[in-house]
VEXPADO-737254 format. One record per residue (C-alpha): z, y, x; residue in three letters. Coordinates in steps of 0.2 Angstrom, whole numbers, padded with zeros to 4 digits, always signed. Example, Ala and Ser with C-alpha at 12.3 -4.5 7.8 and 13.67 -1.06 7.14 Angstrom:
2
+0039-0022+0062Ala/+0036-0005+0068Ser/
END
This chain:
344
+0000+0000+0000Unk/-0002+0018+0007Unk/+0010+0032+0010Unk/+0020+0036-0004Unk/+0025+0055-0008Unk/+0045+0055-0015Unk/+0052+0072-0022Unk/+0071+0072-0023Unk/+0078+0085-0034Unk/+0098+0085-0031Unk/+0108+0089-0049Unk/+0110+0109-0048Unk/+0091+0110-0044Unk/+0094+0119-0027Unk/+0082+0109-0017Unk/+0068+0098-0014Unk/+0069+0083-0003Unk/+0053+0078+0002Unk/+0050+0061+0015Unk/+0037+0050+0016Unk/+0038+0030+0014Unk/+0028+0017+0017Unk/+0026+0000+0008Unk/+0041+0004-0003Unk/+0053-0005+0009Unk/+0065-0001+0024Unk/+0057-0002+0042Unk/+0064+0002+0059Unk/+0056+0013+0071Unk/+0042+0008+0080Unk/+0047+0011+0101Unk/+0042+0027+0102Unk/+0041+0034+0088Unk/+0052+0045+0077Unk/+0058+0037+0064Unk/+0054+0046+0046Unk/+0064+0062+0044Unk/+0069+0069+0027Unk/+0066+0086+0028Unk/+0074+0099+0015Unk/+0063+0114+0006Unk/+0071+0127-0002Unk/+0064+0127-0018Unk/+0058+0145-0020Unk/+0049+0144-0004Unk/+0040+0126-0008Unk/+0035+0134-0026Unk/+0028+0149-0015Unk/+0018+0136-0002Unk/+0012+0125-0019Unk/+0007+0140-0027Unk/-0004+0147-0013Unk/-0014+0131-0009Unk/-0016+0130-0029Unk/-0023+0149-0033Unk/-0039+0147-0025Unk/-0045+0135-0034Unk/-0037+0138-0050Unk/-0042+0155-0055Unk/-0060+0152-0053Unk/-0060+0139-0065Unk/-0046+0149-0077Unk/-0058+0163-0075Unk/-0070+0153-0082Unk/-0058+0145-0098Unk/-0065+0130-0093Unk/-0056+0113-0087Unk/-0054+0110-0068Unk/-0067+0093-0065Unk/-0056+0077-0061Unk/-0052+0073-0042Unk/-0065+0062-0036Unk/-0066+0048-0023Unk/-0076+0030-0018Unk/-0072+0014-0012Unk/-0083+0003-0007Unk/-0079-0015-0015Unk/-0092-0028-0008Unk/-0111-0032-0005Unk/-0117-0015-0007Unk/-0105-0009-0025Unk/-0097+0003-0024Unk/-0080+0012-0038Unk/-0083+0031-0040Unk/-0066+0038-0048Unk/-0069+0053-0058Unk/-0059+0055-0072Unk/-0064+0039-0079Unk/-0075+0026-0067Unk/-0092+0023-0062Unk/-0100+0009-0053Unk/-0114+0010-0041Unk/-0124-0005-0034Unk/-0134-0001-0020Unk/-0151-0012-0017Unk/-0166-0012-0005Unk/-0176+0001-0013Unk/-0166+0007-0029Unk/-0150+0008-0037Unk/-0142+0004-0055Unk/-0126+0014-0058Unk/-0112+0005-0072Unk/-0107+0024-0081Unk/-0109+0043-0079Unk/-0092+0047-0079Unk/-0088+0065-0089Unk/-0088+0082-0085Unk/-0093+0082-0067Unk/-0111+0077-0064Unk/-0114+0087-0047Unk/-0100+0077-0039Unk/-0106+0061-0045Unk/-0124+0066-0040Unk/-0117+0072-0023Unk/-0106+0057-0021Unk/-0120+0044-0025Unk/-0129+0055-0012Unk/-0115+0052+0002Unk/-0118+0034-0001Unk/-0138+0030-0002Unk/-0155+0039-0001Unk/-0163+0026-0014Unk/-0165+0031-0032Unk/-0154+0028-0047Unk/-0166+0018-0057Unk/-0156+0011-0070Unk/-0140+0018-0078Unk/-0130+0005-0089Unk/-0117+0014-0102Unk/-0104+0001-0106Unk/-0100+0010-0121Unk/-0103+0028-0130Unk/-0087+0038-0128Unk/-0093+0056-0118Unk/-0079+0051-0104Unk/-0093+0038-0099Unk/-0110+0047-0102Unk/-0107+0063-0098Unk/-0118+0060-0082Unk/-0134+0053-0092Unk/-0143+0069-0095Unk/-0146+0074-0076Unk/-0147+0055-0071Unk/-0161+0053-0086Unk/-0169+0069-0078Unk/-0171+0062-0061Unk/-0179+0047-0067Unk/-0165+0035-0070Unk/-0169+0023-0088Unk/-0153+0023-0097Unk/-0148+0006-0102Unk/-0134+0002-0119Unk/-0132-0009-0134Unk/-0139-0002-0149Unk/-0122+0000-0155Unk/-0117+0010-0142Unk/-0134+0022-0143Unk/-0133+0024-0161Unk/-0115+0030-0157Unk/-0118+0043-0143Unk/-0133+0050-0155Unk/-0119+0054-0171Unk/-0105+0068-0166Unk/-0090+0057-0159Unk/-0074+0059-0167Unk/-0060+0062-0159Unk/-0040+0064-0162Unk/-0034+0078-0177Unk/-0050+0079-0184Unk/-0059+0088-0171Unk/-0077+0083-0168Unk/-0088+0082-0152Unk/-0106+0083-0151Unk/-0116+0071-0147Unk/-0126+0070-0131Unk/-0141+0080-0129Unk/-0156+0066-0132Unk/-0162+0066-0115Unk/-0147+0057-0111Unk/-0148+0045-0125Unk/-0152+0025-0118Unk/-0172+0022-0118Unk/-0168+0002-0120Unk/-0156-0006-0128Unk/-0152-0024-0132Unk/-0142-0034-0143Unk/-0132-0049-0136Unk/-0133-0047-0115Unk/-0147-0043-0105Unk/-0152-0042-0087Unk/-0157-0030-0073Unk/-0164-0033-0057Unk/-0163-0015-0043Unk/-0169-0019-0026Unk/-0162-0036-0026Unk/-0146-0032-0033Unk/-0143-0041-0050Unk/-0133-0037-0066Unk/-0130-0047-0080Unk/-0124-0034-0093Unk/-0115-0045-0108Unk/-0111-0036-0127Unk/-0092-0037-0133Unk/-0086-0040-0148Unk/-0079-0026-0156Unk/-0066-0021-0144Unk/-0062-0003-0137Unk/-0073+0004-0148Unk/-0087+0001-0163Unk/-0100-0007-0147Unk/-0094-0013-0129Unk/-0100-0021-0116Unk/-0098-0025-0097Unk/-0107-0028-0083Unk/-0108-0044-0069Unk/-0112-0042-0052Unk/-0113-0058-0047Unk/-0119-0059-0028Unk/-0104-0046-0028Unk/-0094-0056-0040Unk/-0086-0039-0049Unk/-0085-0037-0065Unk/-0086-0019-0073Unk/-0075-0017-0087Unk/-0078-0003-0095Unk/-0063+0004-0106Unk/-0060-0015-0112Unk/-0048-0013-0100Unk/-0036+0001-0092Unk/-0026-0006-0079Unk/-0015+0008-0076Unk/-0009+0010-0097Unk/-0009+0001-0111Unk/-0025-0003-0123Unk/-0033+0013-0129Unk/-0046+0009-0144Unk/-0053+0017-0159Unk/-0041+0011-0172Unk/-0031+0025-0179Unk/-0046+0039-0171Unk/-0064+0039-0167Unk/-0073+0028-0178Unk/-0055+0016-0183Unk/-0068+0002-0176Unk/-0060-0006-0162Unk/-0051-0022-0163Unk/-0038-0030-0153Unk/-0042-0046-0158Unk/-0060-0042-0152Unk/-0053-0035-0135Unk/-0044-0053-0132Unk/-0059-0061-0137Unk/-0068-0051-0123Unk/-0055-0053-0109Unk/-0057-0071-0113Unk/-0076-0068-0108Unk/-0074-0060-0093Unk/-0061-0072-0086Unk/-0070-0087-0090Unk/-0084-0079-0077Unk/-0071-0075-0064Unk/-0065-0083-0050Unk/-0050-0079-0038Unk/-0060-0069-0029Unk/-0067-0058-0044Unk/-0067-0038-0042Unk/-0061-0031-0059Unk/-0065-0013-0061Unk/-0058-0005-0076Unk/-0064+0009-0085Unk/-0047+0020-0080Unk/-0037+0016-0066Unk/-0039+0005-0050Unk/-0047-0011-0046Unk/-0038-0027-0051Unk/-0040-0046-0051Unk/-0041-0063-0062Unk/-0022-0065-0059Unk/-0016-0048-0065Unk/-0028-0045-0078Unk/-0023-0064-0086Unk/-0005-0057-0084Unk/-0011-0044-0093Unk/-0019-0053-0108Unk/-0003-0066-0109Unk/+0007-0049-0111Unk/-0003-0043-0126Unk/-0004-0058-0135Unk/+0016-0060-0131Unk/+0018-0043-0138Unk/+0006-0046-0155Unk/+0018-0062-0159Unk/+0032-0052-0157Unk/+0027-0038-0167Unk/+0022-0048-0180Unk/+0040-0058-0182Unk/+0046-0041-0183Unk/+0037-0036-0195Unk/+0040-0052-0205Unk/+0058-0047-0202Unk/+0056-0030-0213Unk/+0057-0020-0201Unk/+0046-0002-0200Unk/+0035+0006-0187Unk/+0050+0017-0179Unk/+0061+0000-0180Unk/+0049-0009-0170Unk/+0045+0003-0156Unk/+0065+0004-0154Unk/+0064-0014-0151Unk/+0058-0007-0135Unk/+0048-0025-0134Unk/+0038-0017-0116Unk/+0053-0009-0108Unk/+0053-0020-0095Unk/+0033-0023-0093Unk/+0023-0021-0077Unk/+0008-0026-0080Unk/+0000-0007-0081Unk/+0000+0000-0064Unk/+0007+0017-0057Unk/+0001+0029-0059Unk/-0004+0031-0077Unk/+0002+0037-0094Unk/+0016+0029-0102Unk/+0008+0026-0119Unk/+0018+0010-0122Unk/+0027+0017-0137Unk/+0009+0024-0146Unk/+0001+0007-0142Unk/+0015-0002-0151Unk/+0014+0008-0164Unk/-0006+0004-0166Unk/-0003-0014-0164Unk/+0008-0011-0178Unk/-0003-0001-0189Unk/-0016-0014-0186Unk/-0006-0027-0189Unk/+0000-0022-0207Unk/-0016-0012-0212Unk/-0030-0022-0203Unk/-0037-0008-0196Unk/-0040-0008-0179Unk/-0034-0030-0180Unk/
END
């Protein structure tokens, strides 16, 4: 594990205690070296240093009234794929004379751009959506414009051409239609980029009203799409959006993907990092643990605020740090599911 950040704040608020840690465990002092030195900030000057590395590139952006882009970074995984973070993940296989990119990320489409261009002078030929939401297409138009066939189910491309709906009500557009998919299928299809092969596989209803995701297999990585976020709990349209998605379905398509796997699989996610066939079948054991247990709950008599008091995931680990702690609002959607059928 890398370097880990702690902040200490002692009771009355006086100072910050800042040290760095590594691994999470106690280590002596390699000859030679200085051992790790907790070092103590007054807080009015450390709010005075944060504030002055953060103005510069705050107030361009407030200026603006627009959102600051998420923070960005790659890592390469194996054979040529590659996981670009931005806000929500994006996948890039690299072949011989082209590329095929899993997503387009949101909001950002110049540091995608430029990032793709760090890795490769080959063209994106292909770009496969694994679903509609904008957090995953926002990239389509200027990858479209440079050439790039966008691939989706039809699902998913009748979805990104209606306004999406999100949380209280509030509409987004949909995407302009030169980022709308040119081909679609029904069921899985299969792309072929300068040698690099992806087998793109149709969900059940899962996340959302039309999923899918994506096998690399000379790579053996599986792109997830949002069918899975490993650093929360399950985030589907059941009680917003389109009140489609299905965690039944979602099972159903971890099932899938884990009877492809191996114990070498890649699994990238749609949010958060990569993970593999031993975690994410943790994972699934703890949703289907979770289910029962609402459900004898709910045969109990108990309500939706009963239940999340239960505090049935207070001691869960299967989501990784860092990531919202959403485990109260997902047992509450489990339970509305569960008792209404929408979202089951």
């Amino acid at each position: 594990m890398g370097a880990n950040l702690l902040v200490d704040v002692c009771e009355k608020g006086e100072h910050v205690a800042l040290s760095r840690e590594r691994d999470t465990v106690n280590r002596p002092a390699r000859r030679g070296v200085a051992p790790a030195v907790k070092t103590t900030i007054p807080v009015p000057l450390l709010a005075a240093l944060l504030l002055a590395a953060l103005l510069p590139a705050v107030l361009p952006l407030a200026a603006a009234g627009q959102p600051a882009p998420p923070q960005t970074s790659t890592v390469p995984l194996r054979n040529g794929v590659y996981l670009l973070r931005g806000g929500s993940n994006a996948v890039l296989a690299v072949g011989t004379d082209g590329a095929a990119l899993v997503d387009s990320e949101f909001r950002n489409p110049d540091g995608l751009l430029q990032r793709i261009a760090d890795i490769t002078s080959v063209p994106v030929r292909y770009v496969v959506n694994t679903h509609a939401h904008p957090d995953h297409v926002g990239g389509n138009v200027r990858l479209a414009g440079l050439g790039a066939i966008i691939v989706a189910t039809e699902g998913a491309a009748d979805a990104m051409a209606q306004p999406f709906p999100g949380p209280n009500g509030r509409e987004e557009p949909p995407i302009d239609a030169a980022g709308l998919p040119r081909e679609t299928f029904q069921g899985s299809r299969t792309i072929v980029v300068g040698g690099q092969e992806a087998r793109i596989i149709e969900a059940p209803r899962s996340h959302s009203a039309s999923d899918a995701y994506v096998h690399f297999p000379a790579a053996n990585v599986i792109v997830m799409g949002d069918l899975h976020h490993s650093n929360e709990y399950p985030v589907y349209d059941a009680n917003m959006g389109c009140r489609c998605g299905s965690f039944e379905g979602n099972l159903q398509a971890y099932d899938a993907m884990l009877a492809i796997a191996d114990d070498d699989t890649i699994f990238v996610p749609g949010h958060g990092g990569p993970t593999n066939k031993r975690e994410v079948a943790a994972y699934v054991a703890m949703l289907r643990r979770v289910r029962d247990e609402v459900s004898m709950a709910i045969g109990r008599g108990l309500n939706a605020d009963d239940v999340v008091a239960l505090r049935l995931l207070a001691d869960d680990r299967s989501p990784t740090w860092p990531g919202p702690d959403n485990r109260d609002a997902f047992i509450r959607v489990l339970f509305n599911a569960l008792t209404t059928g929408v979202g089951r």
